[in-house]
C-alpha positions in Angstrom: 76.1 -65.3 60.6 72.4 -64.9 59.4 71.1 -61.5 61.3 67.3 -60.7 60.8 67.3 -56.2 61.1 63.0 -54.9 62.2 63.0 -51.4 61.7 66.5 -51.5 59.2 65.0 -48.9 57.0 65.6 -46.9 60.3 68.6 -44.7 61.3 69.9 -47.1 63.4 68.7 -50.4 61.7 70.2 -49.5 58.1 73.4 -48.2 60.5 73.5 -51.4 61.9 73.0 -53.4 58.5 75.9 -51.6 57.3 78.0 -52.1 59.6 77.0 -56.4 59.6 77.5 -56.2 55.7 81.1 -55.0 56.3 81.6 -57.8 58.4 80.7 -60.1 55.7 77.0 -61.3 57.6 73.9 -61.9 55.8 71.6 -59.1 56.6 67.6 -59.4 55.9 65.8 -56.1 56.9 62.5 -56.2 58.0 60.7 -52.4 57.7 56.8 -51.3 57.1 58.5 -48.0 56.3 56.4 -46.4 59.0 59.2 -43.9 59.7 61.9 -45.7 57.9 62.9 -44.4 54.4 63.7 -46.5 51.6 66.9 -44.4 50.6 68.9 -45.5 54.0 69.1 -48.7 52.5 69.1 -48.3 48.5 72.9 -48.7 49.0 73.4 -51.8 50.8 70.5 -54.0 48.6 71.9 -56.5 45.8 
């Protein structure tokens, strides 16, 4: 499944892209980084 995360820089959007990834989804995150943070998703890009 193709999931589309706003706000996946987030606690609970890179949470939730995590836990898609592990499913084996495609995860896209969408984030202006308004109160997201970069790091909480270094780990999951490729």
């Amino acid at each position: 499944m193709k999931i589309l995360i706003t706000g996946g820089a987030g606690f609970i959007g890179s949470n939730l892209a995590q836990h898609f990834l592990s499913k084996d989804h495609q995860v896209r995150v969408l984030d202006n980084f308004a109160t997201g943070k970069p790091e909480n998703i270094l780990p999951l890009i490729d």
